[in-house]
Backbone as CSV, one residue per row, in Angstrom:
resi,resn,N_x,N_y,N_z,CA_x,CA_y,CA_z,C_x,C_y,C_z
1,UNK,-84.615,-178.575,-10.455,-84.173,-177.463,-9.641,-83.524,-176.394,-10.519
2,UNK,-83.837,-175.169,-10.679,-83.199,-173.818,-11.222,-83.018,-173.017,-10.123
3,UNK,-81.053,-172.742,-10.448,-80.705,-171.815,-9.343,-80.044,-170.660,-10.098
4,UNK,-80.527,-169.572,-9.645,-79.927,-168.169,-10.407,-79.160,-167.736,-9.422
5,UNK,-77.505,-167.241,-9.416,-76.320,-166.464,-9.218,-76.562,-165.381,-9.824
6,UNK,-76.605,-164.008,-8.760,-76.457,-162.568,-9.386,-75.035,-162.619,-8.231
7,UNK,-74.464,-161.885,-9.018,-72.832,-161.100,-9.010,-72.233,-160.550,-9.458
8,UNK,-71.562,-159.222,-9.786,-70.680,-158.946,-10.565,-69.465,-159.280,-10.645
9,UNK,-69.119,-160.206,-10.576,-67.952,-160.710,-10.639,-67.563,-162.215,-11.292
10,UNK,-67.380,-162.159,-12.626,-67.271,-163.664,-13.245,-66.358,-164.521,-12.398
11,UNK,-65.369,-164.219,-11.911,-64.700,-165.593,-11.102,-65.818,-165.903,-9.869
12,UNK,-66.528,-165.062,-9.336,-67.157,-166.002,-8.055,-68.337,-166.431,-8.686
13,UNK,-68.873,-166.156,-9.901,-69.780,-167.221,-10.071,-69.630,-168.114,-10.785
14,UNK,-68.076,-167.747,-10.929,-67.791,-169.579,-11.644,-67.664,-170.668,-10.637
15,UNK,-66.882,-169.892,-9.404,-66.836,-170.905,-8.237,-68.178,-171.228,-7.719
16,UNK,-69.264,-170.454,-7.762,-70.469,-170.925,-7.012,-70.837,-171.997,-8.204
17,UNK,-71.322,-171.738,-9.264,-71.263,-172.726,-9.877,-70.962,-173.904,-9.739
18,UNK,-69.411,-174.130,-9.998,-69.138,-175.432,-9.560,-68.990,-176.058,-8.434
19,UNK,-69.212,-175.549,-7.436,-69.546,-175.634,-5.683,-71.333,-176.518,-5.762
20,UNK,-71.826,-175.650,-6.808,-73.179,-176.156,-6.673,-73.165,-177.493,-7.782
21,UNK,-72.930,-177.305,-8.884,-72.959,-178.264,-10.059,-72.723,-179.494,-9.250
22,UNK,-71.251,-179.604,-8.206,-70.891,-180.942,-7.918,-71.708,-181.165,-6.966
23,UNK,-72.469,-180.685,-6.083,-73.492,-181.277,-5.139,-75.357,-181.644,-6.180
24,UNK,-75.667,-180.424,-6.515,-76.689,-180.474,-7.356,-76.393,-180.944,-8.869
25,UNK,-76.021,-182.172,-9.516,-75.158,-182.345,-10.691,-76.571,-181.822,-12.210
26,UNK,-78.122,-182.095,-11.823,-78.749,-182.390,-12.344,-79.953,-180.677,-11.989
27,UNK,-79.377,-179.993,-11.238,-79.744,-178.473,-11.782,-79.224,-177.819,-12.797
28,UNK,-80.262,-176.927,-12.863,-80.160,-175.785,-13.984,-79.458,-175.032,-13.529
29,UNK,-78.837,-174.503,-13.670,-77.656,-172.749,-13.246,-77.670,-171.721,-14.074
30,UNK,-78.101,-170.426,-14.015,-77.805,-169.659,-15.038,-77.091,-168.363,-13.724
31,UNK,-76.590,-167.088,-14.370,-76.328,-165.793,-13.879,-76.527,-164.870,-14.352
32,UNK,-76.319,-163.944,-13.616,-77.112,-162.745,-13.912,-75.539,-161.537,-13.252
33,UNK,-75.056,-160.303,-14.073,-74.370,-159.712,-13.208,-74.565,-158.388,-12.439
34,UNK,-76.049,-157.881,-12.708,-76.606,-156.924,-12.159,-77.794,-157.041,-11.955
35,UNK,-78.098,-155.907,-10.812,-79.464,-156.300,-9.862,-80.576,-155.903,-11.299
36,UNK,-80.336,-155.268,-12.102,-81.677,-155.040,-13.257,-81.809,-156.186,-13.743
37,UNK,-80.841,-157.637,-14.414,-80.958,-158.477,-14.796,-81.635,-159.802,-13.897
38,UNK,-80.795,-159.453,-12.433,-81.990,-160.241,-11.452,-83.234,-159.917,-11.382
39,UNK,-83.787,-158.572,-11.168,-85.100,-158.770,-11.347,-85.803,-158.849,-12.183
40,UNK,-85.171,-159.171,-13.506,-85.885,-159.006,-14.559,-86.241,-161.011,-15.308
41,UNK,-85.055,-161.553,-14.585,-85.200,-162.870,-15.242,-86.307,-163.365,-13.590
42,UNK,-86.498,-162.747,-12.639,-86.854,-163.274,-11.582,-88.644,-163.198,-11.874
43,UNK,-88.545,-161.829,-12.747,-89.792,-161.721,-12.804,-90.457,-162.655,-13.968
44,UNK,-89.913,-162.764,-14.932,-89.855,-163.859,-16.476,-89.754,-165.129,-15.878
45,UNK,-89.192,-165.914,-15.028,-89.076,-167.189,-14.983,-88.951,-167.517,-13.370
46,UNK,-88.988,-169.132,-13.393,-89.290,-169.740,-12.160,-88.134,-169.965,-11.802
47,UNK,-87.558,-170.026,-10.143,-86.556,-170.342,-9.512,-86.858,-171.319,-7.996
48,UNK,-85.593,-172.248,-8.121,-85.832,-172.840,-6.622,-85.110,-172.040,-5.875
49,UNK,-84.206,-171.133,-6.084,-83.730,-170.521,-4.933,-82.828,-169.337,-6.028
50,UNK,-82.478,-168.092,-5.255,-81.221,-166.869,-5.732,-80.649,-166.792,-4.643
51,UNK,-79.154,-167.023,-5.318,-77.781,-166.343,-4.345,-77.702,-165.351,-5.052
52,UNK,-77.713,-164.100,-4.382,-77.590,-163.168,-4.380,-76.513,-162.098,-4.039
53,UNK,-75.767,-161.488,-4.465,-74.675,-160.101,-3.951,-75.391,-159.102,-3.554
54,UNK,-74.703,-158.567,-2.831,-75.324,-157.081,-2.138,-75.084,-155.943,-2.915
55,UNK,-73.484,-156.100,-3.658,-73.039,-155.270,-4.105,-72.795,-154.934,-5.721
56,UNK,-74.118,-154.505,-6.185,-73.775,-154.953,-7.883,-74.043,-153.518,-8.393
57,UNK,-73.706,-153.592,-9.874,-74.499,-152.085,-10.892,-75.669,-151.705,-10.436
58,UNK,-76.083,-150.983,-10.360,-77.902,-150.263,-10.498,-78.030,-150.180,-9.101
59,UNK,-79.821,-150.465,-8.902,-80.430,-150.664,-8.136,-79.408,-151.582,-7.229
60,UNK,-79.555,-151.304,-5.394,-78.815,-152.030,-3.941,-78.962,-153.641,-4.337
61,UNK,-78.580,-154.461,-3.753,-78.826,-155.637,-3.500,-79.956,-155.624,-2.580
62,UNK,-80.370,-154.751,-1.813,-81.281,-154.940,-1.038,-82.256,-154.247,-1.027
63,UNK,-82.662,-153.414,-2.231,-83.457,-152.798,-3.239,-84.016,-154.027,-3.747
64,UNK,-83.373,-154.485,-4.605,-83.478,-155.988,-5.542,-84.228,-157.270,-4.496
65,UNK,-83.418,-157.288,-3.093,-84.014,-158.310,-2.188,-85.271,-157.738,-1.871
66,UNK,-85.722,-156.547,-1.629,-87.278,-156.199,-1.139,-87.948,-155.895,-2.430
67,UNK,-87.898,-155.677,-3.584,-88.657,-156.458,-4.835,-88.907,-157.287,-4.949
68,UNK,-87.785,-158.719,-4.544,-88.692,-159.999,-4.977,-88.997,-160.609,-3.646
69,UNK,-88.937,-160.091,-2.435,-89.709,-160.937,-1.383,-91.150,-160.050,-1.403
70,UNK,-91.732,-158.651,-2.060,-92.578,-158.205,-2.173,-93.992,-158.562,-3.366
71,UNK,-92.653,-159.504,-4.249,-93.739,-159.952,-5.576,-93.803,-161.790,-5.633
72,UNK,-92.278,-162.267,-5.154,-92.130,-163.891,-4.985,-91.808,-163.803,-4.009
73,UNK,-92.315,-163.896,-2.430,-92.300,-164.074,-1.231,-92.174,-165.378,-0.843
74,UNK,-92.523,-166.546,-1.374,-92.438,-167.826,-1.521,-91.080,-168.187,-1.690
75,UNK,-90.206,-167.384,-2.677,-88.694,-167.970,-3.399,-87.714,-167.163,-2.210
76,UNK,-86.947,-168.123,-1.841,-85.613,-168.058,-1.031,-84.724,-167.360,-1.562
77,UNK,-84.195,-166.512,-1.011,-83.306,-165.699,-1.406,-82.052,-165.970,-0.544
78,UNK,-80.863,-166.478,-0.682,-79.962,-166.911,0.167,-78.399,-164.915,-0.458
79,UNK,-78.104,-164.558,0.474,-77.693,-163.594,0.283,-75.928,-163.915,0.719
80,UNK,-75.066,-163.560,-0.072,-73.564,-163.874,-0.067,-73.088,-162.363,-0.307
81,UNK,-72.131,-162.272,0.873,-71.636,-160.719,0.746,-70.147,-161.032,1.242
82,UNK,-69.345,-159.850,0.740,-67.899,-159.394,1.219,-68.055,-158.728,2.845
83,UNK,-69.700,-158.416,3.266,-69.671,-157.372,4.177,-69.624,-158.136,5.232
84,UNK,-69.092,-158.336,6.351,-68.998,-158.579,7.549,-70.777,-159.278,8.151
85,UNK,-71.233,-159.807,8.969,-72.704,-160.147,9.285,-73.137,-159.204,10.081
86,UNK,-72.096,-158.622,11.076,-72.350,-157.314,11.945,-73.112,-155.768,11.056
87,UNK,-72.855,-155.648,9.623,-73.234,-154.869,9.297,-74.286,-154.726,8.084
88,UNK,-74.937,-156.167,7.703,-76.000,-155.857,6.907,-77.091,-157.282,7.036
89,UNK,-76.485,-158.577,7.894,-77.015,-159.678,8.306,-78.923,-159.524,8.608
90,UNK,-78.404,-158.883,9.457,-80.078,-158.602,10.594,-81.109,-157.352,9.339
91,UNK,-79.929,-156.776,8.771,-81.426,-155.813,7.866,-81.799,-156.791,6.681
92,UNK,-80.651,-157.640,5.864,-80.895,-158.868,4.652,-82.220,-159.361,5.383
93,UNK,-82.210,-160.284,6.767,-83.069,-160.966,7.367,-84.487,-160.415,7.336
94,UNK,-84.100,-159.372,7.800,-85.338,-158.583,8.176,-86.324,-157.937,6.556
95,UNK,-85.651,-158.098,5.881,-85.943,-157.219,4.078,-86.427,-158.748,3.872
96,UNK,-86.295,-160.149,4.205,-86.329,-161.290,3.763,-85.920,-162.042,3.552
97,UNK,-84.939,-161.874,3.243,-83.578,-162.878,3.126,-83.750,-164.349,3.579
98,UNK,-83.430,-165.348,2.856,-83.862,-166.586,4.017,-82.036,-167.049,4.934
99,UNK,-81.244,-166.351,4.156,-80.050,-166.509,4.893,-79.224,-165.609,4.525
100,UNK,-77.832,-165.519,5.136,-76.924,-164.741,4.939,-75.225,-165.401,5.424
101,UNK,-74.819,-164.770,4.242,-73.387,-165.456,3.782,-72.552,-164.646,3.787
102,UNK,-70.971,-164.838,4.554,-70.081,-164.018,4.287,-69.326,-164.955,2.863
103,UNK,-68.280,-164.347,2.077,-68.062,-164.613,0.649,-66.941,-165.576,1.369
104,UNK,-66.355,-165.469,2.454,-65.090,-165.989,3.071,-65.789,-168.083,3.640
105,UNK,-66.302,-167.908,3.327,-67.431,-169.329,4.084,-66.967,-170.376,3.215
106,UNK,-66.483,-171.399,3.954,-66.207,-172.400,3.115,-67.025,-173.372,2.102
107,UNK,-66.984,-173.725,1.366,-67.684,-174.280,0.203,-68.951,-175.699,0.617
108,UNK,-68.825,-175.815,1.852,-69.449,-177.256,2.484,-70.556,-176.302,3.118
109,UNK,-70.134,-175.197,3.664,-71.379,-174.275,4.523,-72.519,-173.830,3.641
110,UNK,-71.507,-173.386,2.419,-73.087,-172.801,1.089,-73.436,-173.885,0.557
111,UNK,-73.245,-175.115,0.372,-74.063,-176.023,0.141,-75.306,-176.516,1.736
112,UNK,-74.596,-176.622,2.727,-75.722,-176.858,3.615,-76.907,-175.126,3.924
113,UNK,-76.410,-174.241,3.724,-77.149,-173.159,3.316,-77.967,-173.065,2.601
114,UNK,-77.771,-173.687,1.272,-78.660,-173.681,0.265,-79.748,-174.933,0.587
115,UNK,-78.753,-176.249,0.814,-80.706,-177.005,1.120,-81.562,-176.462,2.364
116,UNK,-80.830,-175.942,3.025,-81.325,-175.203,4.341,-82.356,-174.899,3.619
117,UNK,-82.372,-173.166,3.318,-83.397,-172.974,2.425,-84.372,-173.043,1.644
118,UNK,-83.260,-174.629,1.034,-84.571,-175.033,-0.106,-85.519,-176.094,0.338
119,UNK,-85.005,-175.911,2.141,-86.612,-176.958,2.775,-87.660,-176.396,3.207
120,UNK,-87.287,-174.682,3.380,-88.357,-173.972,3.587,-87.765,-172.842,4.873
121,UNK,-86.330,-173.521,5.247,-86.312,-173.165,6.681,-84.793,-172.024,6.455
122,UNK,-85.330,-171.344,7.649,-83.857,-170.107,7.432,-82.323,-170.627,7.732
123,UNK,-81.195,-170.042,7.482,-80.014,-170.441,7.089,-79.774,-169.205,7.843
124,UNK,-79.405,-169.469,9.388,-78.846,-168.587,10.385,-77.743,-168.935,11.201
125,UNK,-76.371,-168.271,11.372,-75.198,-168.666,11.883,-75.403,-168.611,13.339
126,UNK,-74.484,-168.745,14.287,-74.515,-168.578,16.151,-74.487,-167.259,16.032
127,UNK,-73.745,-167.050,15.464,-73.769,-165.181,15.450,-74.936,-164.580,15.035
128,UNK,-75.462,-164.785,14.029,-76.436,-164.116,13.550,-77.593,-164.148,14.667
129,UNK,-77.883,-165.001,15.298,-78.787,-165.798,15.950,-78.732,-164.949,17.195
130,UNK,-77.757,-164.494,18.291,-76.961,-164.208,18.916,-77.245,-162.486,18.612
131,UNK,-77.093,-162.014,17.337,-77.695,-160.598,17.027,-78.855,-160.048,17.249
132,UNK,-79.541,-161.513,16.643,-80.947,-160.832,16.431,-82.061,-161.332,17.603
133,UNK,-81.581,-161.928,18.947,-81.614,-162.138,20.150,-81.928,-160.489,20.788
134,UNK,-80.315,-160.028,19.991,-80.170,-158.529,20.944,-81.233,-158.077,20.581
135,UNK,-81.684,-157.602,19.203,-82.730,-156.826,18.673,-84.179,-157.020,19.637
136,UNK,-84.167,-158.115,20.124,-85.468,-158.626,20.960,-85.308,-157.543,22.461
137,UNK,-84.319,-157.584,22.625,-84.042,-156.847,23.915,-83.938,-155.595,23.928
138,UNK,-85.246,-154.952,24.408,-85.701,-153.557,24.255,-84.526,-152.843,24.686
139,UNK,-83.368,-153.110,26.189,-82.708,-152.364,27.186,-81.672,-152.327,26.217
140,UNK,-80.875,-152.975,25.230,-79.988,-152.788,24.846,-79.406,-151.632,23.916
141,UNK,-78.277,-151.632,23.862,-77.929,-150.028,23.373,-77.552,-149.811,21.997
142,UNK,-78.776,-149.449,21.155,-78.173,-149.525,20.008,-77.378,-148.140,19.312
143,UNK,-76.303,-148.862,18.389,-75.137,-147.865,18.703,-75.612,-147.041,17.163
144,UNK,-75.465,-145.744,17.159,-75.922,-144.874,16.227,-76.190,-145.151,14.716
145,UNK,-75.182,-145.903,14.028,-75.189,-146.447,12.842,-76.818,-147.529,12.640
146,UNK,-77.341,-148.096,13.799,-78.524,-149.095,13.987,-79.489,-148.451,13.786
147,UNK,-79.905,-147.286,14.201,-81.312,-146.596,13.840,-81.425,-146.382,12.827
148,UNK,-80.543,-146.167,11.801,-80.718,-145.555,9.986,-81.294,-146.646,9.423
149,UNK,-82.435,-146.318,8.456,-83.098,-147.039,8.012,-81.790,-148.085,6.728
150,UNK,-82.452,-148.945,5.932,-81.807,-149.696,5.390,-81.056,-148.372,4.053
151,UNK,-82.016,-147.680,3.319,-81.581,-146.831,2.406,-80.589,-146.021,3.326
152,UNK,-80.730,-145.162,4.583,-79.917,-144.215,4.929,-78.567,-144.809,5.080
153,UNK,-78.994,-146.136,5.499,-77.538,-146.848,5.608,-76.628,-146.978,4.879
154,UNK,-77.611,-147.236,4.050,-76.451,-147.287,2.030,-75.878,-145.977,2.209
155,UNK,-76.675,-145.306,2.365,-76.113,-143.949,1.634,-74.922,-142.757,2.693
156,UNK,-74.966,-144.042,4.300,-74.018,-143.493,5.030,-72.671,-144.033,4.583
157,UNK,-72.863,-145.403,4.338,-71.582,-145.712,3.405,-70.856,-145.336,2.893
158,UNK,-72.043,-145.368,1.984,-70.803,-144.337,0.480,-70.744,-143.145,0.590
159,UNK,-71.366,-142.057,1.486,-70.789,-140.894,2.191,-69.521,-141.176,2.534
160,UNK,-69.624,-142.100,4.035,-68.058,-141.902,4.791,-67.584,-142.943,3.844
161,UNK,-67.312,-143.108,2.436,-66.716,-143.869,1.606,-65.812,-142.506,1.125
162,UNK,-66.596,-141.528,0.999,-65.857,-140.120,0.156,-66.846,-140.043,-0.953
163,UNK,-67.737,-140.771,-1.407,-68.730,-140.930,-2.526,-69.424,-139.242,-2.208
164,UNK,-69.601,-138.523,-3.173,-70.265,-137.430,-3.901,-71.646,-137.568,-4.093
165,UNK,-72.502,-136.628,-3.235,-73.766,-136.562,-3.383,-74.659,-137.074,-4.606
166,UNK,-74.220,-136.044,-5.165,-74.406,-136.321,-6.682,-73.943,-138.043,-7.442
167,UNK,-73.101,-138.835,-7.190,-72.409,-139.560,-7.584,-73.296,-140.446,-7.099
168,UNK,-73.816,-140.424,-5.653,-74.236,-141.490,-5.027,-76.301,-141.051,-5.680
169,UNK,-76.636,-140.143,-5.931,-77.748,-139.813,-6.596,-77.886,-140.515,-7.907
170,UNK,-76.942,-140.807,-8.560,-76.704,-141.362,-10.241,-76.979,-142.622,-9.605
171,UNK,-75.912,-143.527,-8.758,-75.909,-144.917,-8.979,-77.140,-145.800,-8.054
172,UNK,-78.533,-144.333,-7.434,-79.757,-145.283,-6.879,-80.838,-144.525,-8.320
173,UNK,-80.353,-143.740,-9.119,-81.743,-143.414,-9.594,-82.370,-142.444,-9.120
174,UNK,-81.847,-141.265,-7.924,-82.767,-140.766,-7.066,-82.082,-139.051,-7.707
175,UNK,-82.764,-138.356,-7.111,-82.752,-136.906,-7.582,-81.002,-136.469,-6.558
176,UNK,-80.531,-135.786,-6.457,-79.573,-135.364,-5.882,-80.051,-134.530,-4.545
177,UNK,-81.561,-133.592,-4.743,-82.245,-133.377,-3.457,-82.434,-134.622,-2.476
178,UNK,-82.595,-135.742,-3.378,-83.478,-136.399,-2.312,-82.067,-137.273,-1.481
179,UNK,-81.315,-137.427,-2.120,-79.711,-137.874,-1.226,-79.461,-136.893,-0.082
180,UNK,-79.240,-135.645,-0.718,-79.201,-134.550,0.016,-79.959,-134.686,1.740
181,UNK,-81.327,-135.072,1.521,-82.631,-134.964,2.354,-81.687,-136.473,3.492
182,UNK,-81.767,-137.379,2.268,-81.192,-138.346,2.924,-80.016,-138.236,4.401
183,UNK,-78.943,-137.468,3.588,-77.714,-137.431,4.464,-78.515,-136.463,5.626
184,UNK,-78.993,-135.313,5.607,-79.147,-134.523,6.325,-80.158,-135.528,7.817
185,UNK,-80.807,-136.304,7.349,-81.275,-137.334,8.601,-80.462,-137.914,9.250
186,UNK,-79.219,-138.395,7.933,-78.498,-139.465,8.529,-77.506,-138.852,9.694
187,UNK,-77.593,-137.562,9.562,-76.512,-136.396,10.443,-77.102,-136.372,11.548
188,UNK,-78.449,-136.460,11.590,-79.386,-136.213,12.623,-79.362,-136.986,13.418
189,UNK,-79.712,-138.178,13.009,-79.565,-139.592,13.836,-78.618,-140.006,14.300
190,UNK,-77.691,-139.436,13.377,-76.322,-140.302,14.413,-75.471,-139.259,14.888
191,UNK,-76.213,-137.777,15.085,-75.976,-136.561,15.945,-74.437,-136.116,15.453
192,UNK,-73.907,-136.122,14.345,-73.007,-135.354,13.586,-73.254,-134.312,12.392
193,UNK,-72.216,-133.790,12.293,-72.372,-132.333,11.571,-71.317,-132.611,9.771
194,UNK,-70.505,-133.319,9.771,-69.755,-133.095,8.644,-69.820,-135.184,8.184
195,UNK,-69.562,-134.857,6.788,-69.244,-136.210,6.363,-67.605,-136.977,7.189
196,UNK,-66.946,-135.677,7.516,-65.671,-136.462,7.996,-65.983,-137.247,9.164
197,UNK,-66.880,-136.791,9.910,-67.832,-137.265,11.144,-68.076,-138.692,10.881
198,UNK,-68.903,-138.715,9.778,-68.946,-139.771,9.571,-67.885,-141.341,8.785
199,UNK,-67.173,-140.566,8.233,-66.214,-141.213,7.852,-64.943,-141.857,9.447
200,UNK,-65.400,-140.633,10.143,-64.017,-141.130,11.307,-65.320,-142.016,12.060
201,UNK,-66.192,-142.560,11.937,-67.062,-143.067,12.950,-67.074,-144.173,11.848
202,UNK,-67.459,-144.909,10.760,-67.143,-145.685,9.864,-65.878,-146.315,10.217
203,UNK,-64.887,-145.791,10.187,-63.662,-146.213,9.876,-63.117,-146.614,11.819
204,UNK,-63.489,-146.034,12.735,-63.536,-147.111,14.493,-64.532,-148.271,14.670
205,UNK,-65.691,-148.254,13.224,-66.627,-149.338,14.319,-66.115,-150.308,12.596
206,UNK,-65.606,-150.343,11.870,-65.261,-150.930,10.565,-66.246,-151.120,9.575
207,UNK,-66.656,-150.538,9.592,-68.176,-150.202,8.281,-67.614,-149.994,7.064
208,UNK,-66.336,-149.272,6.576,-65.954,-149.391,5.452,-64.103,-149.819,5.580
């Protein structure tokens, strides 16, 4: 069994590590701390499964997740975030994801998560389950932040974060027009006029 940890953060992948080492004693473990290094050892070598962060250098976590369910569609991608499940659960799922993890989850859950996965089968909470129920149900009301595609979403973020057009243009790679193009939809869709708009609408439904 080879399991690759992307994170930027050396203390949590020391803990995943040894969370996994003592259940799996006789896997391989390596890490990775940015999404260029995940896809790059993902594409070079074989894996039984990636835990994955959402939130790393470069390229999204979920940039990185629809690269390798587009080239290794076969390999499980189990996804561990700081973000709440209400706000990136159902798009991870939907991009491929075979599960989704808040970082707060006790150490017995990401081990039954991970063989989850590594039997073939998805790694879905009551809640999650319970979400993506709603999504089935045409009548229900989805609340403005839900229509933005997965990119507009990023990039409503780190808008009502205070993040700089330009700033947020550097850290996808993309031209500063095309952010630009971006926000101006994202205004559209969720029928506001200023970033503070969006920042005071972020900051009542807890998005940042």
């Amino acid at each position: 069994m080879r399991i690759l940890i992307a994170d930027d953060h050396a203390i949590v992948r020391r803990g995943l590590r040894d969370i996994l080492r003592e259940e799996f004693p006789s896997a391989e473990i390596e890490e990775v701390s940015d999404t260029e290094d995940l896809i790059n050892k993902v594409i070079k070598e074989e894996w039984s499964v990636v835990l994955s962060d959402l939130s790393m250098p470069g390229r999204s976590g979920l940039d990185a997740l629809q690269y390798i369910k587009q080239n290794h569609p076969r390999l499980p991608v189990l996804i561990l975030s700081v973000h709440p499940e209400d706000q990136y659960a159902i798009r991870t799922l939907k991009a491929g994801a075979a599960g989704y993890l808040n970082k707060d989850t006790a150490p017995d859950e990401l081990v039954i998560a991970v063989r989850k996965v590594l039997s073939g089968k998805k790694y879905i909470t009551p809640s999650i389950a319970e979400k993506l129920a709603d999504t089935f149900d045409y009548n229900s009301n989805k609340l403005p932040h839900e229509h933005l595609s997965d990119r507009e979403f990023e990039v409503f973020k780190l808008l009502s974060s205070g993040k700089a057009v330009s700033d947020i243009a550097d850290s996808f790679h993309l031209s500063v027009t095309t952010i630009s193009t971006y926000r101006s939809r994202i205004l559209v869709k969720m029928n506001m006029k200023t970033n503070a708009d969006l920042t005071r609408y972020a900051i009542e439904h807890e998005l940042i």
